[in-house]
LONU-105214 format. One record per residue (C-alpha): residue number from 1; residue in three letters; chain; x, y, z. Coordinates in steps of 0.02 Angstrom, whole numbers. Each point is the difference from the previous one (the first is absolute). Example, Ala and Ser with C-alpha at 12.3 -4.5 7.8 and 13.67 -1.06 7.14 Angstrom:
BEGIN
[r 1,'Ala','A',[615,-225,390]],
[r 2,'Ser','A',[69,172,-33]],
//
This chain:
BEGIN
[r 1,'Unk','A',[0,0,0]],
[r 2,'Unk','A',[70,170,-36]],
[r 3,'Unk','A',[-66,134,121]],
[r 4,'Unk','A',[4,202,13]],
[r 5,'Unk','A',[-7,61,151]],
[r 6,'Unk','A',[-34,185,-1]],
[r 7,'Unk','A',[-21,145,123]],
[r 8,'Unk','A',[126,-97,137]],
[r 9,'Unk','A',[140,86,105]],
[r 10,'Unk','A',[116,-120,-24]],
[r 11,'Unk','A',[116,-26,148]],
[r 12,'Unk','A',[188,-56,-51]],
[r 13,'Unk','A',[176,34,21]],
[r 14,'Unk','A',[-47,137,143]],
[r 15,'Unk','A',[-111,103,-101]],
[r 16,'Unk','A',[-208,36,-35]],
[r 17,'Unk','A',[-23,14,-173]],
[r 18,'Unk','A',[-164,34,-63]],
[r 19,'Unk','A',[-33,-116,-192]],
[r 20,'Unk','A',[-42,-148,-48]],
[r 21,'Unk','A',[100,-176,-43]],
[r 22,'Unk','A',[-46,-114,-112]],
[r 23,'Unk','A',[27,-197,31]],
[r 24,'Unk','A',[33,-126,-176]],
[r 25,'Unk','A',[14,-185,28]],
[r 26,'Unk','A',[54,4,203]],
[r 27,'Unk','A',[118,132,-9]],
[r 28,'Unk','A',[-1,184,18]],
[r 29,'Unk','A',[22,103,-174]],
[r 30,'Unk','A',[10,164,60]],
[r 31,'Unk','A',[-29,153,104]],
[r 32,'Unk','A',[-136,117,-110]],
[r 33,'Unk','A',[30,-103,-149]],
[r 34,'Unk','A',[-144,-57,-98]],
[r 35,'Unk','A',[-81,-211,4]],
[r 36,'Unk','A',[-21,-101,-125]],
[r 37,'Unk','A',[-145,-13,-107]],
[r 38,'Unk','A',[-153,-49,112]],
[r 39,'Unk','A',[76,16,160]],
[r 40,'Unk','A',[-103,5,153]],
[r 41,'Unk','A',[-37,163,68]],
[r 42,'Unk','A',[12,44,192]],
[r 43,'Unk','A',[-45,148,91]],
[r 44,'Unk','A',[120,8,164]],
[r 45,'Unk','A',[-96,170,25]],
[r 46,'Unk','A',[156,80,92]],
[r 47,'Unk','A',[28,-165,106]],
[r 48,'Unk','A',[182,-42,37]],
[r 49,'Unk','A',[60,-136,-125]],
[r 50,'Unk','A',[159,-89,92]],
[r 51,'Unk','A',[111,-138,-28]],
[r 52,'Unk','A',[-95,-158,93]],
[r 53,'Unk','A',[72,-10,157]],
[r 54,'Unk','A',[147,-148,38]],
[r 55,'Unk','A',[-43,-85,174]],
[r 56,'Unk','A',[173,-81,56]],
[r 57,'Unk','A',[-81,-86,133]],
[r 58,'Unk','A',[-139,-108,-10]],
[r 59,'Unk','A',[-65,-177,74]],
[r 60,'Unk','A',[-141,-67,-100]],
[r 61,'Unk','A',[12,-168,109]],
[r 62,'Unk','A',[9,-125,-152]],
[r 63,'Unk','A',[38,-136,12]],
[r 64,'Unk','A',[-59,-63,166]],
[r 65,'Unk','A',[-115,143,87]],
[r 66,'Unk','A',[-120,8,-148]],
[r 67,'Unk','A',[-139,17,127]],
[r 68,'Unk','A',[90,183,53]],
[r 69,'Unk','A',[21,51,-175]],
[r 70,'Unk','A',[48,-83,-202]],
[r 71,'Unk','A',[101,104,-119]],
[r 72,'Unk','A',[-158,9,-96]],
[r 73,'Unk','A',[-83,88,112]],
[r 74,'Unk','A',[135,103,85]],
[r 75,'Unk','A',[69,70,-174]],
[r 76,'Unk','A',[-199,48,-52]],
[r 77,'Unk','A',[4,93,157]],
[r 78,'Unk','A',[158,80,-32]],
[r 79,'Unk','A',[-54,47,-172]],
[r 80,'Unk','A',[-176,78,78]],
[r 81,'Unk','A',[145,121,101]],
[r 82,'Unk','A',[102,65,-132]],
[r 83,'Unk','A',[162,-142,15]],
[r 84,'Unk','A',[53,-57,-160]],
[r 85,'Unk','A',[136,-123,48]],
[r 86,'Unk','A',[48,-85,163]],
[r 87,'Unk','A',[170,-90,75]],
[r 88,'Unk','A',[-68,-138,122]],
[r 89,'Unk','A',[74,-97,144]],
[r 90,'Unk','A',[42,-156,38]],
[r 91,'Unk','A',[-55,-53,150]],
[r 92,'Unk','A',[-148,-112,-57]],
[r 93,'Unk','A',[-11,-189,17]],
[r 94,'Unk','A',[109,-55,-88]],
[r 95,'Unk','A',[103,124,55]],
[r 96,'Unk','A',[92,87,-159]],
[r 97,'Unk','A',[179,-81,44]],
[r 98,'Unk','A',[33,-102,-152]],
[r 99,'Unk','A',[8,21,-203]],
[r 100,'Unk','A',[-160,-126,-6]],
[r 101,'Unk','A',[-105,129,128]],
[r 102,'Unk','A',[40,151,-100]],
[r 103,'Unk','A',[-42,-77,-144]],
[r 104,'Unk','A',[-168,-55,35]],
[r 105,'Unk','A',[-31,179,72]],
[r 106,'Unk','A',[35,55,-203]],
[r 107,'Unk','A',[-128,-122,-70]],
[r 108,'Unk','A',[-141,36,155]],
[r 109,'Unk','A',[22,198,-56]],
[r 110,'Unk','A',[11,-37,-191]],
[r 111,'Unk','A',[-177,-82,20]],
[r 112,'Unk','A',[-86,110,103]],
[r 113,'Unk','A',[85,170,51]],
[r 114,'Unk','A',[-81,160,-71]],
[r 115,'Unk','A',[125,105,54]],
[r 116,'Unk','A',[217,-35,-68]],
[r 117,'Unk','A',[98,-88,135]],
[r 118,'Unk','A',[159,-54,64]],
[r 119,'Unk','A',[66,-105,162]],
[r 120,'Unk','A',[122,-8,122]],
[r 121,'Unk','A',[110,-149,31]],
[r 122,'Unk','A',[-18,-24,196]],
[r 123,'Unk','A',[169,-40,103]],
[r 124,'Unk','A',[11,-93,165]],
[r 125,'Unk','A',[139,-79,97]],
[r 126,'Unk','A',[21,-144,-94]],
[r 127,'Unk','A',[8,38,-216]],
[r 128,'Unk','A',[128,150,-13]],
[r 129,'Unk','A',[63,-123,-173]],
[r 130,'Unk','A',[-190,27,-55]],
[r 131,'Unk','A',[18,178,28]],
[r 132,'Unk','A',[158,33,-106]],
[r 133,'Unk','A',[-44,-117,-161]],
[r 134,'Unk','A',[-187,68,0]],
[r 135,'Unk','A',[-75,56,-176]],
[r 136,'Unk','A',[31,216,-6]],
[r 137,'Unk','A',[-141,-13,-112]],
[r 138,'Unk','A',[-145,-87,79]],
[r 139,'Unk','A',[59,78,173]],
[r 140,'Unk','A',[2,169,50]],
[r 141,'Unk','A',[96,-19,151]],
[r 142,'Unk','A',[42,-93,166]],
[r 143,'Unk','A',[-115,33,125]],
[r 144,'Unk','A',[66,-19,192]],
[r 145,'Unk','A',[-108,9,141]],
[r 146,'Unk','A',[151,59,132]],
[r 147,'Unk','A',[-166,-1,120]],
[r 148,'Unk','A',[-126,-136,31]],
[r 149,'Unk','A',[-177,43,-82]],
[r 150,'Unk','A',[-132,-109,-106]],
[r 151,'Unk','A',[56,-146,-55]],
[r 152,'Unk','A',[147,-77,106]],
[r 153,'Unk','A',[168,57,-129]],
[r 154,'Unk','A',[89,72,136]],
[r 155,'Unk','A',[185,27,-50]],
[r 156,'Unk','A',[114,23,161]],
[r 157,'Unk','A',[148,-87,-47]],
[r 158,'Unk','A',[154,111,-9]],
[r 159,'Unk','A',[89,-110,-104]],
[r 160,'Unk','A',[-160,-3,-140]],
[r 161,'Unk','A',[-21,197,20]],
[r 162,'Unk','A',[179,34,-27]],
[r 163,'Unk','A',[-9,-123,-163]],
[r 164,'Unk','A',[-142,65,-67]],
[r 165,'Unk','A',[50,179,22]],
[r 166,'Unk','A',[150,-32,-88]],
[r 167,'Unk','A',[-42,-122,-127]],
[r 168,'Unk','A',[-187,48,-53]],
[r 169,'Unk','A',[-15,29,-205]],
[r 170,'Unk','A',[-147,119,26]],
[r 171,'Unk','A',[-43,133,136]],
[r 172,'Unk','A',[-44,-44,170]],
[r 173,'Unk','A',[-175,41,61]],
[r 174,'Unk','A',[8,-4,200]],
[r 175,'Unk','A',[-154,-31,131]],
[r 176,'Unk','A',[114,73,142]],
[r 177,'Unk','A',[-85,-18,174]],
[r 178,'Unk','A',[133,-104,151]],
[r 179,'Unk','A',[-114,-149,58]],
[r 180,'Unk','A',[101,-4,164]],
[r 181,'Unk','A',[-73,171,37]],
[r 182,'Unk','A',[-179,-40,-45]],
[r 183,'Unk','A',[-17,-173,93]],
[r 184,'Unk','A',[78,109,152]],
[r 185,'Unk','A',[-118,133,-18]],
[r 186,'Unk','A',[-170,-109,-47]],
[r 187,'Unk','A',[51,-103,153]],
[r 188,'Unk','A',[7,165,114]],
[r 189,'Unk','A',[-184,40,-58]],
[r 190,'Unk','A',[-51,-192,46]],
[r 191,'Unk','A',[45,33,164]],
[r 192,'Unk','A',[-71,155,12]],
[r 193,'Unk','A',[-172,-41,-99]],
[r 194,'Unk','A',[-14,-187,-30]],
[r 195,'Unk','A',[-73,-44,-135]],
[r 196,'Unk','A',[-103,150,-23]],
[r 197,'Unk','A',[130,88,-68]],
[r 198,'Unk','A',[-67,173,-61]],
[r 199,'Unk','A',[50,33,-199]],
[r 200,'Unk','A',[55,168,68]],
[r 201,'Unk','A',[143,-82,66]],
[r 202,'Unk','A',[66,-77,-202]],
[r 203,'Unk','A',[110,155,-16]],
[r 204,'Unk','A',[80,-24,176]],
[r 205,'Unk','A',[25,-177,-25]],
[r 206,'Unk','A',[71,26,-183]],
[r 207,'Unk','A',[81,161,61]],
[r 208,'Unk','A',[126,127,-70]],
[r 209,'Unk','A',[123,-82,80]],
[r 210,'Unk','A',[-44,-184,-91]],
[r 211,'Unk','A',[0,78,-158]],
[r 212,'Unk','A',[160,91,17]],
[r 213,'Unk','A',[118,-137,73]],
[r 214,'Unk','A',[-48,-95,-168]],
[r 215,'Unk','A',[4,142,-139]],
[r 216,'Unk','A',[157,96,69]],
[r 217,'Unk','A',[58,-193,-10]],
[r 218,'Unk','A',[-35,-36,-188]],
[r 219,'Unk','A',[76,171,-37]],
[r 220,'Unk','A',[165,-40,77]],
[r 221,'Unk','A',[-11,-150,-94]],
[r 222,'Unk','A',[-32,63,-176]],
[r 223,'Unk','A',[165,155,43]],
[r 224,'Unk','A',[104,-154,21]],
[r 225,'Unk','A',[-36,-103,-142]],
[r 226,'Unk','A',[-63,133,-118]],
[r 227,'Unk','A',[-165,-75,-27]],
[r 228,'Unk','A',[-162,98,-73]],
[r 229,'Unk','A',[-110,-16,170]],
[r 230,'Unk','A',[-183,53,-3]],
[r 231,'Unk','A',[-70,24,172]],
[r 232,'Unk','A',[-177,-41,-12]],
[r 233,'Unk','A',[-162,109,93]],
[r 234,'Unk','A',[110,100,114]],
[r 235,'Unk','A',[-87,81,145]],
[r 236,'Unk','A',[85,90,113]],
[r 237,'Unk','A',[80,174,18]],
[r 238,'Unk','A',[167,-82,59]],
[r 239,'Unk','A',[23,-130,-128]],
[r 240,'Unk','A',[-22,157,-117]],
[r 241,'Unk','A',[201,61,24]],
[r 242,'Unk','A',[60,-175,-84]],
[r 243,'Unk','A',[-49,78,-160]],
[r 244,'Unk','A',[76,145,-116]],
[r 245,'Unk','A',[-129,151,-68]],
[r 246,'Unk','A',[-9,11,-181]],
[r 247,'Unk','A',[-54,-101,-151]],
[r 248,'Unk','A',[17,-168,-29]],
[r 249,'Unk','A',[125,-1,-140]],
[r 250,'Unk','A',[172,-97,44]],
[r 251,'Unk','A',[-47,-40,182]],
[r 252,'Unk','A',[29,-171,54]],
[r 253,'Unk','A',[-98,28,163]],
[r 254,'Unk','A',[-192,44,-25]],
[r 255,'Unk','A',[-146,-5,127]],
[r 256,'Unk','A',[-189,-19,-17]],
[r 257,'Unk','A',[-141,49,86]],
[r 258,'Unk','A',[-174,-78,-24]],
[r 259,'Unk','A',[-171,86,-27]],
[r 260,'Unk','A',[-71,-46,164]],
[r 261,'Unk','A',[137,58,106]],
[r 262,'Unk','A',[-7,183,-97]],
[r 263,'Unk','A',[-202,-6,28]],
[r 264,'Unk','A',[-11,-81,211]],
[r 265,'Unk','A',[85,43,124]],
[r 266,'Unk','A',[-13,-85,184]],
[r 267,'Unk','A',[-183,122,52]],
[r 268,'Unk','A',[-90,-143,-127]],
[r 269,'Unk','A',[52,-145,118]],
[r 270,'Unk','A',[-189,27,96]],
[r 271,'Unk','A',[-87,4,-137]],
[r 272,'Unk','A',[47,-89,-113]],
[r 273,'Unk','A',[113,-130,116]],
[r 274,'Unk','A',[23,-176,-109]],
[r 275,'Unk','A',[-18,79,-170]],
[r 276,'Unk','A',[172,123,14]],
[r 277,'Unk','A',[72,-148,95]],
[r 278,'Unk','A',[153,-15,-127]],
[r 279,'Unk','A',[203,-34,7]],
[r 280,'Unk','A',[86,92,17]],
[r 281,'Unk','A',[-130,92,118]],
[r 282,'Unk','A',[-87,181,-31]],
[r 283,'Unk','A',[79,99,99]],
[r 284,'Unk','A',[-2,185,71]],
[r 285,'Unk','A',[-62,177,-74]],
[r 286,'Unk','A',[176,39,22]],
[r 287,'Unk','A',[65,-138,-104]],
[r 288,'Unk','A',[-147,20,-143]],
[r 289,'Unk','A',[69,185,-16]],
[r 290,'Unk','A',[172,-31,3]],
[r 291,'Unk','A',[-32,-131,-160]],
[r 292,'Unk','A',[-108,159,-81]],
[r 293,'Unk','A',[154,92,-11]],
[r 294,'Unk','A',[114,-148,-63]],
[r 295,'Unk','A',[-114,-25,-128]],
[r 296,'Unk','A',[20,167,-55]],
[r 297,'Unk','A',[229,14,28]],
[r 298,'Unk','A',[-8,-165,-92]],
[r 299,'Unk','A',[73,-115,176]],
[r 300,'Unk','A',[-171,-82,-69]],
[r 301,'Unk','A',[35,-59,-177]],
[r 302,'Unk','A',[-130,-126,-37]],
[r 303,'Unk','A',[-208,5,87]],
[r 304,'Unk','A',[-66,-145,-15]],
[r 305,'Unk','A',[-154,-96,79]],
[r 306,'Unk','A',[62,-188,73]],
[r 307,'Unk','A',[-185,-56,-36]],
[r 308,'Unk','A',[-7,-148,129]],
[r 309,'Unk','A',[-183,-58,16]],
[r 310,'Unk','A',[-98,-112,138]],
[r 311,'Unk','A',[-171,-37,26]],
[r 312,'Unk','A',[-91,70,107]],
[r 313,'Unk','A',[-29,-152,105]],
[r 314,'Unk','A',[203,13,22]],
[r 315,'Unk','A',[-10,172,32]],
[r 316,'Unk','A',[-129,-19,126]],
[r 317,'Unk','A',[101,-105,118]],
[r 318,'Unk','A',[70,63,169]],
[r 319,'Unk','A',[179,97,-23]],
[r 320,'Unk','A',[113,-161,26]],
[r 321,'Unk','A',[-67,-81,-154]],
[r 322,'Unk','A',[-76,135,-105]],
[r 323,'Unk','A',[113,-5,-156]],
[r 324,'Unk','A',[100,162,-54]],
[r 325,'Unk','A',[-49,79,-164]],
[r 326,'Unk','A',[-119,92,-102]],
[r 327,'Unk','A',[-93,18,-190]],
[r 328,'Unk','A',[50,156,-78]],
[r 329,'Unk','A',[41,-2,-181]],
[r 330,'Unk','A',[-174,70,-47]],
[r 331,'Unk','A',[19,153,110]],
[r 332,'Unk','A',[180,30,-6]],
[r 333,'Unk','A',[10,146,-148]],
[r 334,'Unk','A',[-165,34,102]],
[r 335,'Unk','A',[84,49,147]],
[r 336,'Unk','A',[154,72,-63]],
[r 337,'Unk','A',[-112,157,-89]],
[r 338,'Unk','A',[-74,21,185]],
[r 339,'Unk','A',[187,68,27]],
[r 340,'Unk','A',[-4,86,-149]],
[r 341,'Unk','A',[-166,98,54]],
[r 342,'Unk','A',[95,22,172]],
[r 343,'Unk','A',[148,92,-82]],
[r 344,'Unk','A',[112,-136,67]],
[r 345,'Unk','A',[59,-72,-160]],
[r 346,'Unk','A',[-9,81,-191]],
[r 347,'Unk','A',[-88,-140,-118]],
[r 348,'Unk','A',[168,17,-105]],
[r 349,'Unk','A',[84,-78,166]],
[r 350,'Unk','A',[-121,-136,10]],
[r 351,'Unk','A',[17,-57,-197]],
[r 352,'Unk','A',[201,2,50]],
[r 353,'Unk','A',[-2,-107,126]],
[r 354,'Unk','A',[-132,-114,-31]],
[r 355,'Unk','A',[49,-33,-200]],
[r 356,'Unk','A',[140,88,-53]],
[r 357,'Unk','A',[115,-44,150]],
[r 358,'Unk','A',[-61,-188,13]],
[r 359,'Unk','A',[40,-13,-198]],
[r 360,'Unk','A',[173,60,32]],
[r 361,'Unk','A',[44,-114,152]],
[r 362,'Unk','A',[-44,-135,-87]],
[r 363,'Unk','A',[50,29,-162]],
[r 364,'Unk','A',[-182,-53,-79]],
[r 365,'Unk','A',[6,14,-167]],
[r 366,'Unk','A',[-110,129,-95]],
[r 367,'Unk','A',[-108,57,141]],
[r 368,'Unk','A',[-12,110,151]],
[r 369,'Unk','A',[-20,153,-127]],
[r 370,'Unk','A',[-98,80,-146]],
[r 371,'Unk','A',[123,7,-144]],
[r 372,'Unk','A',[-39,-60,-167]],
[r 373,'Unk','A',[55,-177,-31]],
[r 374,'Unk','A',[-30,-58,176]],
[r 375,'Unk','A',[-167,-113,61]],
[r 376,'Unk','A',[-153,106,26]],
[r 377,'Unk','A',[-23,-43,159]],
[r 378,'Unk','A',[-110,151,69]],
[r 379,'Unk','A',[-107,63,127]],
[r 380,'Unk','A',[-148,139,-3]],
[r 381,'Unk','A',[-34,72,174]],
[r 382,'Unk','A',[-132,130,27]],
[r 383,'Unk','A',[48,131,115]],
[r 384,'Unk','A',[-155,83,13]],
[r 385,'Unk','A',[-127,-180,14]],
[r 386,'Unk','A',[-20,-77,193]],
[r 387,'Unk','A',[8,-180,29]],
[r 388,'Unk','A',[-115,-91,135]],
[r 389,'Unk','A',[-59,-182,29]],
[r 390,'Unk','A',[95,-67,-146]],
[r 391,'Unk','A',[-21,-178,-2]],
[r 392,'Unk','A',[144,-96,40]],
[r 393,'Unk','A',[87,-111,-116]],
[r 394,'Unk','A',[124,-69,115]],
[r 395,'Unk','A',[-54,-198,17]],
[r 396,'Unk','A',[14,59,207]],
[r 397,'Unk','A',[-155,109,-30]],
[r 398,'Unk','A',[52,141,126]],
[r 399,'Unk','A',[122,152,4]],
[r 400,'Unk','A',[67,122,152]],
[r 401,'Unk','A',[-83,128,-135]],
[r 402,'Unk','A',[-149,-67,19]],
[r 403,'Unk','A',[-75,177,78]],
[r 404,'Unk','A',[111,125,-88]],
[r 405,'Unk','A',[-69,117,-142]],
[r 406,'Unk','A',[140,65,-105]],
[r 407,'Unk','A',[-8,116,-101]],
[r 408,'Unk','A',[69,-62,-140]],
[r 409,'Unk','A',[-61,-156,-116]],
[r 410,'Unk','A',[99,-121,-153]],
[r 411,'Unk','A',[-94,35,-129]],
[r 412,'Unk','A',[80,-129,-127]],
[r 413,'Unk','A',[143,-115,-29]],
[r 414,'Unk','A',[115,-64,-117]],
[r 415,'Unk','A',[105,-138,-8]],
[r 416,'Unk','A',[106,-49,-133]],
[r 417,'Unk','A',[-116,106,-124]],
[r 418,'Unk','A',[-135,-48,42]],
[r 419,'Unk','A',[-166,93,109]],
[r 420,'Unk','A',[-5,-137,131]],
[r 421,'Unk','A',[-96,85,130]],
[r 422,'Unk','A',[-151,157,-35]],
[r 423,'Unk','A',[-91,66,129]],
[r 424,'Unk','A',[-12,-109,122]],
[r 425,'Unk','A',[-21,-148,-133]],
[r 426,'Unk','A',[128,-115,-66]],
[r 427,'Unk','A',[16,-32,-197]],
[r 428,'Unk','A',[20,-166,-63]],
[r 429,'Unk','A',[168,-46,-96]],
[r 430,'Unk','A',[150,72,105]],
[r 431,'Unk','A',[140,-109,65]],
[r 432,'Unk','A',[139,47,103]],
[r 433,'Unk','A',[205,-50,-100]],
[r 434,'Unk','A',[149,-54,104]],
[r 435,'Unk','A',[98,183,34]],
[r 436,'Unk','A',[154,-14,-89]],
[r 437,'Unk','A',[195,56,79]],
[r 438,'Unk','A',[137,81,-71]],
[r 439,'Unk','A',[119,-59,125]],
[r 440,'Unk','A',[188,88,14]],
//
């Protein structure tokens, strides 16, 4: 299908520019250049038209958890938000430790993703050899959880750290929270609450301190060996001074920081108690504004959403056994404009770091930007439309948003060239591709 989409202010590159671009067989042909013959005509009617958004940190619990969530349905619901393409992790069952796992990830996604994807290759202690032979192309990186959290791949071995920091072939993605710390701290609230634990207490049981003993940790590492780290949904003000200002271009350290952490802060715990419960933990006002401004110096490079969905039988379990993580891919770019109508962030910052700067780090190939040539992966948000009581196309059924208005709606998306989602409807015919690397 060859589209026109007219009337947009296209968001790219750090500028607004007010035109139209024109899409011919999946790619983009231009900036105010005219279709084809018999193109489809779309009015964006001054909406924002932005790159689709890159989420570097997704679980879509497939294999093994299909009763949380499928890719099927995880990668409609990311569509239905605005995200185009998706890297997802590897803590599933089986766990995503060998070439045979990551493969069958490629052919479940091939058959069924609406949205473009790409995996991790999980490490633990015991397949470092894994690690270094894995394929650069069907994996875009190692994924180390320096920090117990869902799904049992703790990695505390120094030995296996210190290989995989120096030996890794791709960049290392870090869940850095020190289990010692945690287990010391849950074990203090026992005492103090039994099993009653209130969910007020996650971010003083998965505390500052917990986070930064692990991520101060994985930076020393990667200044030793020269490795490309990625420290995943930072949260704190302290761990913020591990990271340099600036943009993303030639550092080998980078940071993240995830949509929920940006949006809570620890005030929600009464309300909303099981449904922020999430690792590592929402934390203080304090924290949430010190991540504003690294967003905005560039300590933040990448936002992303670590999508993690439960049901809400899970959810609605006492603290102990109430399992960390939320739905968010269909409200993320949702959320994100919320700061924009703040003042807190300009919506050139947010196309930065949620396409452009994930498309750098990982080197995916022809994406991540509007330039003619690359996929026409795109997203149409509304500035100026509300959105209320959407339903939910998580497979969970539920979202932390679930009583939030924003003020901003998707209007359409498209993936790969094609209108996959319009107004709250999605249009037969779109499939997701494996993202491609260009690998140093």
């Amino acid at each position: 299908m060859t589209y026109q989409i007219v009337n947009a202010r296209i968001v790219n590159e750090g500028k607004v520019i007010e035109g139209d671009l024109s899409i011919t067989k999946a790619r983009l042909s231009g900036i105010n250049t005219a279709a084809g013959t018999g193109a489809k005509v779309i009015d964006a009617k001054g909406a924002y038209l932005l790159p689709g958004m890159i989420d570097d940190q997704v679980h879509f619990r497939e294999p093994g958890f299909e009763h949380k969530a499928t890719i099927g349905t995880e990668s409609r619901a990311a569509v239905a938000g605005g995200i185009t393409s998706y890297l997802e992790m590897p803590n599933c069952n089986p766990q995503t430790i060998t070439p045979e796992a990551l493969q069958d990830k490629h052919g479940r996604a091939a058959a069924r993703s609406m949205a473009n994807y790409g995996f991790y290759f999980g490490a633990t202690n015991n397949n470092l050899e894994s690690v270094k032979s894995v394929d650069q192309q069907l994996a875009c990186g190692i994924k180390v959880f320096m920090g117990s959290s869902t799904g049992n791949m703790l990695v505390d071995s120094e030995k296996t750290l210190d290989g995989i920091f120096s030996c890794s072939p791709l960049i290392v993605a870090t869940h850095c929270e020190h289990t010692p710390t945690i287990l010391k701290n849950e074990a203090s609230a026992h005492a103090k609450y039994g099993d009653m634990i209130p969910f007020s207490e996650h971010p003083t049981i998965r505390s500052v301190e917990a986070c930064y003993r692990s991520s101060s940790l994985a930076v020393e590492l990667a200044r030793r060996h020269d490795a490309r780290l990625h420290v995943l949904h930072i949260t704190t003000e302290r761990e913020l001074a591990l990271f340099d200002a600036g943009p993303i271009d030639k550092k080998r350290i980078t940071a993240e920081a995830c949509v929920h952490h940006l949006f809570f802060n620890d005030s929600f715990y009464p309300s909303l108690g099981a449904h922020i419960k999430c690792n590592p933990a929402i934390k203080s006002v304090i924290d949430q504004q010190a991540l504003w401004a690294a967003v905005n110096d560039g300590r933040i490079d990448v936002i992303a959403t670590d999508h993690a969905p439960h049901t809400l039988d899970e959810k609605a379990k006492p603290y102990l056994k109430s399992p960390a993580g939320l739905p968010l891919v269909q409200h993320a770019l949702l959320t994100l404009f919320e700061h924009v109508r703040a003042g807190r962030f300009t919506v050139e910052t947010i196309v930065e770091k949620v396409a452009h700067a994930p498309a750098r780090l990982f080197g995916i190939r022809d994406r991540g930007f509007i330039r003619e040539g690359y996929w026409a992966d795109l997203v149409l948000v509304d500035p100026s439309t509300s959105t209320r009581n959407q339903p939910i196309h998580s497979k969970c059924g539920w979202s932390p948003f679930d009583d939030v208005v924003f003020g901003s709606s998707v209007r359409m998306t498209w993936v790969n060239g094609e209108l996959c989602y319009q107004e709250g409807n999605f249009l037969p015919g779109a499939w997701g591709r494996a993202l491609e690397f260009t690998r140093p």
